[in-house]
VEXDREN-2710 file (C-alpha; in Angstrom, 1 decimal):
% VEXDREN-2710
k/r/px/py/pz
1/UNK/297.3/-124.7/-8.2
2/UNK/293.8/-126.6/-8.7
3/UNK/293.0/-125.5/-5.6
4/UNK/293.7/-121.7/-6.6
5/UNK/291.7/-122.1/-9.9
6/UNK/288.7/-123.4/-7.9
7/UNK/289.0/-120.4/-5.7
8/UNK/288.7/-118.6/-8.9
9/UNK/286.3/-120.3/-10.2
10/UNK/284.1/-119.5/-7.0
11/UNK/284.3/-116.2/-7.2
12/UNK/283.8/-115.7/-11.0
13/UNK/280.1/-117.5/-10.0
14/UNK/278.9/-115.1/-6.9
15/UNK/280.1/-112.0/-9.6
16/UNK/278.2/-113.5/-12.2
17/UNK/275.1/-113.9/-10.3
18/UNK/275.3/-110.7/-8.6
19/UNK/275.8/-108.7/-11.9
20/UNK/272.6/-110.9/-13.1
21/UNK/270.7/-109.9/-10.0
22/UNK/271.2/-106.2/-10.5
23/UNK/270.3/-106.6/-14.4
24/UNK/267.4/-108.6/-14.0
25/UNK/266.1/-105.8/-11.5
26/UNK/266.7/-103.3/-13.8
27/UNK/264.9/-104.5/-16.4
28/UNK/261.7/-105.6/-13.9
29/UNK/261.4/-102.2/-13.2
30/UNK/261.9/-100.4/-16.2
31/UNK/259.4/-102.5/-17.3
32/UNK/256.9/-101.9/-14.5
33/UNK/257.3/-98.9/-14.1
34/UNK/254.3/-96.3/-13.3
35/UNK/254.5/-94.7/-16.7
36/UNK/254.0/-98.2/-18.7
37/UNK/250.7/-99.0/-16.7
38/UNK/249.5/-96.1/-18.3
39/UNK/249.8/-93.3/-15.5
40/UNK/251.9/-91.5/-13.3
41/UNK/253.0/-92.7/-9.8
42/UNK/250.2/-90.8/-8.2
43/UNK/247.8/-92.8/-10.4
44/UNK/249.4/-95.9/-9.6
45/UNK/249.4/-95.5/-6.4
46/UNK/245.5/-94.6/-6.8
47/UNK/245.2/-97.7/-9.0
48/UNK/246.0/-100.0/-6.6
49/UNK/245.2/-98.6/-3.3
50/UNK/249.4/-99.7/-1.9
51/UNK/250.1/-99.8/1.7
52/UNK/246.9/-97.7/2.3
53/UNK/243.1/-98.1/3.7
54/UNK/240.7/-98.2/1.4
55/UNK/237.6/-96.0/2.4
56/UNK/234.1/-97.3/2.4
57/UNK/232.7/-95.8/-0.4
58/UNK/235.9/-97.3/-2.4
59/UNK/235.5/-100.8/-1.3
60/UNK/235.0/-102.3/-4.3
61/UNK/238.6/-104.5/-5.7
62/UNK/240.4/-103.5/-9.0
63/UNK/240.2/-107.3/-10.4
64/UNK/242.4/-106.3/-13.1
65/UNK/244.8/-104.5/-10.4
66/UNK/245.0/-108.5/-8.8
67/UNK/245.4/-110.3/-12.0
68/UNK/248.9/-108.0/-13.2
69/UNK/250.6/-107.2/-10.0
70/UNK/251.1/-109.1/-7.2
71/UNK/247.9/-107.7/-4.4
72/UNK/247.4/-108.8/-1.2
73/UNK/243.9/-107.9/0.5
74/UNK/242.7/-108.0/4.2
75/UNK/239.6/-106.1/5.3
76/UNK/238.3/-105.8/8.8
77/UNK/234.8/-105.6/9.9
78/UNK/233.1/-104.6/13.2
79/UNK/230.0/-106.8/13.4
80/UNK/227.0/-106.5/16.0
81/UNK/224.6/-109.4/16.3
82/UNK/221.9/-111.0/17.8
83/UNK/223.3/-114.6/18.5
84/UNK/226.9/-115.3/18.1
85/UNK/227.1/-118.5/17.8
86/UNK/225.5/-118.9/14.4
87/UNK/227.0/-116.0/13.6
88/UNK/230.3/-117.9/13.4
89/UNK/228.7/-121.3/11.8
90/UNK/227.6/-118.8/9.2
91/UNK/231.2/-117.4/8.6
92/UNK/232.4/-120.9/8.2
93/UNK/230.0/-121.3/5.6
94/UNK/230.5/-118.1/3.2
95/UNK/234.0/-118.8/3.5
96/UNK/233.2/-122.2/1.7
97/UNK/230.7/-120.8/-0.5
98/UNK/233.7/-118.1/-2.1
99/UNK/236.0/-121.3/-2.3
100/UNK/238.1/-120.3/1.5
101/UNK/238.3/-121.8/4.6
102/UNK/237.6/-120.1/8.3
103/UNK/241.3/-119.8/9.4
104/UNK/239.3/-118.8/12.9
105/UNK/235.5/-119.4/14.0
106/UNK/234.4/-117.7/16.9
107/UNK/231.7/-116.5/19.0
108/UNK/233.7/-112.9/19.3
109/UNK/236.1/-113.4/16.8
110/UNK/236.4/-114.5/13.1
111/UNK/239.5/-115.0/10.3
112/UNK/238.2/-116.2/6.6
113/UNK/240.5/-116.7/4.0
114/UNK/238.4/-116.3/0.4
115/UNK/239.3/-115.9/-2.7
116/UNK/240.5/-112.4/-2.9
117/UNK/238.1/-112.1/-6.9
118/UNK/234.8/-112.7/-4.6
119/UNK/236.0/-110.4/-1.7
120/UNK/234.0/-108.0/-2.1
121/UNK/231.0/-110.4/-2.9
122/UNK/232.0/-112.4/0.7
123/UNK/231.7/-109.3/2.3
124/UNK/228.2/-108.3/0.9
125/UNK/227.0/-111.7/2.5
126/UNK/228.9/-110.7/5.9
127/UNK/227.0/-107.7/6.5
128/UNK/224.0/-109.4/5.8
129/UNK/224.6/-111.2/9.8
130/UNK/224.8/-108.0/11.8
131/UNK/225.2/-104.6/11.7
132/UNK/228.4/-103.4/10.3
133/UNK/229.8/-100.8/12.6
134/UNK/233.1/-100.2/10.7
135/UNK/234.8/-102.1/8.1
136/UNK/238.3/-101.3/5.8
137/UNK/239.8/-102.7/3.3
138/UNK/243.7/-102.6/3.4
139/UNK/245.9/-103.2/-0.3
140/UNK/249.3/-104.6/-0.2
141/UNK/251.7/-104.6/-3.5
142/UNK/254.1/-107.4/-3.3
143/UNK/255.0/-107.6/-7.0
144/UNK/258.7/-106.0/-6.5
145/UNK/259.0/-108.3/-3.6
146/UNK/257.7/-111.4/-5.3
147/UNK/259.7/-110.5/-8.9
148/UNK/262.9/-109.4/-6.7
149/UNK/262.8/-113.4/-4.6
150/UNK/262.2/-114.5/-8.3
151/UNK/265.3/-113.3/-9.6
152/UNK/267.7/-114.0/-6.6
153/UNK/266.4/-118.2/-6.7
154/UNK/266.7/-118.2/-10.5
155/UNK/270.5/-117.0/-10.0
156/UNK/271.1/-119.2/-7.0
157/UNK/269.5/-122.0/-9.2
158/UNK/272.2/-120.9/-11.8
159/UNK/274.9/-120.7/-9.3
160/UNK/273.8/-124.0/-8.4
161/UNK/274.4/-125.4/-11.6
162/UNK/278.1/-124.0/-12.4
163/UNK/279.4/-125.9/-8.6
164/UNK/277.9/-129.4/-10.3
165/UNK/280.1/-128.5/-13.2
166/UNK/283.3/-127.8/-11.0
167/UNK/281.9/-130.9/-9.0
168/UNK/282.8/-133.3/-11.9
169/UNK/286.1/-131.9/-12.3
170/UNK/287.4/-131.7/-8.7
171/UNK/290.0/-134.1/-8.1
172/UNK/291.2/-133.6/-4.6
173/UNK/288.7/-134.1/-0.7
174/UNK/289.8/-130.4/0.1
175/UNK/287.7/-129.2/-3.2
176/UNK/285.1/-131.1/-3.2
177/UNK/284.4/-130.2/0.4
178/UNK/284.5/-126.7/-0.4
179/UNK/282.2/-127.2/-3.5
180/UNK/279.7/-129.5/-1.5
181/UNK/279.6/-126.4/1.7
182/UNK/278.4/-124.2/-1.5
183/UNK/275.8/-126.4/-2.7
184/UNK/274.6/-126.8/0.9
185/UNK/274.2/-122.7/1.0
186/UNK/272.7/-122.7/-2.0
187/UNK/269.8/-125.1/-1.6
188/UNK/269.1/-123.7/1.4
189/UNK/268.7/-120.6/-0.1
190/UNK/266.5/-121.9/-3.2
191/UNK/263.7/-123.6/-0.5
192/UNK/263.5/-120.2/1.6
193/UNK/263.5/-118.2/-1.7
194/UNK/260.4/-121.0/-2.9
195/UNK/258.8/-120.5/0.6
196/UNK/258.8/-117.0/0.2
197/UNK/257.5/-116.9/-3.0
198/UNK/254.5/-119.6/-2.2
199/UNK/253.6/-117.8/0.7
200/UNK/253.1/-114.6/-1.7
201/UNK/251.3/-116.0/-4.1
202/UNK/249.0/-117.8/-1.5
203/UNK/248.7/-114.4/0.3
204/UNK/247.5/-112.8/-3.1
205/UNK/244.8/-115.9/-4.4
206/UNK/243.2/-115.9/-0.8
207/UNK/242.3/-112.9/0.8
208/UNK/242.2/-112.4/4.7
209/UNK/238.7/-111.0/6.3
210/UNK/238.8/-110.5/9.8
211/UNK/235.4/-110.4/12.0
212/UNK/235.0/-109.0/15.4
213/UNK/231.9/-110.1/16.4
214/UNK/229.7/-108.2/19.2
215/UNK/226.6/-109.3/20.6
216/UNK/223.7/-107.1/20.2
217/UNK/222.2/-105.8/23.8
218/UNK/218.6/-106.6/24.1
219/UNK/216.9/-104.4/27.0
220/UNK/214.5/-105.4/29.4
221/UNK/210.6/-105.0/29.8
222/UNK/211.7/-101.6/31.7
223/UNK/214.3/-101.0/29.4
224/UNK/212.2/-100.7/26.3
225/UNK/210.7/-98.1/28.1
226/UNK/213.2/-95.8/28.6
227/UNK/214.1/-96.9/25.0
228/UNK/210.8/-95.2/23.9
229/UNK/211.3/-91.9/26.1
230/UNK/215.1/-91.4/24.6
231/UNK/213.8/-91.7/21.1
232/UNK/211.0/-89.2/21.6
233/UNK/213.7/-86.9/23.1
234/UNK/215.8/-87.5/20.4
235/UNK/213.3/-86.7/17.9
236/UNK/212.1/-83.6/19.6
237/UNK/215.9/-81.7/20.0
238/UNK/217.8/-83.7/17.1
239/UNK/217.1/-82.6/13.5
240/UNK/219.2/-85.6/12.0
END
């Protein structure tokens, strides 16, 4: 009989937090919905640039898009210099100087993690190295993501909590064992659900920059030559 009233007891918890779940994701996006940032979804969407690339002459970040959702920025640039190798010591250093690290510092190839406010400020100094052949900037909204692994550890913390109550008042090894295997689930999934939402938020503070560094040619005494005779051609048949 106690046995069946656990059983119960088990079940009223897992409807209980899945009803919360649902709820609680209701109300997250009524509330964040496209109309109550002030526009409709084609605005939002311009707003914060989602799942799209960002094209050069709209480089620039929304601050105020990173500060109330949940944005995660990684830009790409195609870089041609002279020497390479302090080419990457000076990556290593503007990713210090925007409070980042250099995830990867090489002579061909570069990953800087900066704080995503100063992206557009790190970048400035990047292009200052080389010549910039091509560089985008890609936007990523994780705020339902973040908000929905939110809501699903707050329930399994709940959930949690109700199997300590039924803890203290088992009175037989068969329940308790069945209560304990519960627990177990649910830590487990309250440290992936915290993982999760760490590795968003460190996703949105730091912003990913990604450098593929070329080495600028320099021609020979002959070569600046024929250097010389393709620009004069090029000026003679090429209006632009």
């Amino acid at each position: 009989m106690k046995t069946l009233f656990y059983f119960f007891a088990s079940a009223t918890i897992l409807f209980y937090s899945c009803a919360s779940e649902q709820n609680q994701k209701r109300r997250w996006r009524a509330i964040n919905s496209p109309d109550n940032f002030g526009g409709n979804t084609s605005g939002s969407r311009d707003n914060f640039k989602t799942e799209a690339y960002v094209k050069e002459g709209e480089s620039n970040v929304d601050n105020t898009a990173v500060q109330d959702r949940m944005i995660v920025y990684n830009a790409e640039l195609h870089l041609t210099v002279k020497r390479p190798d302090s080419t990457a010591k000076a990556l290593s250093i503007i990713a210090k100087k925007y409070n980042g690290f250099a995830q990867t510092a090489g002579t061909s190839y570069a990953v800087l993690r900066v704080k995503s406010e100063s992206l557009n400020q790190a970048l400035n100094d990047i292009a200052k190295l080389g010549k910039v052949e091509s560089k985008s900037i890609i936007a990523r909204d994780e705020t339902d993501n973040y908000f929905d692994t939110k809501i699903r550890m707050e329930n399994a913390r709940k959930a949690r909590e109700k199997y300590l109550d039924l803890m203290q008042k088992a009175v037989n090894v068969q329940d308790m064992v069945a209560i304990e295997k519960e627990l177990d689930r649910l830590n487990g999934e309250i440290d992936q659900y915290e993982g999760q939402m760490k590795r968003i938020e460190n996703n949105v503070s730091l912003s990913t920059i990604t450098i593929y560094i070329h080495e600028r040619k320099q021609p020979g005494p002959i070569g600046y030559i024929f250097v010389g005779i393709y620009k004069v051609v090029k000026f003679l048949f090429v209006v632009n």
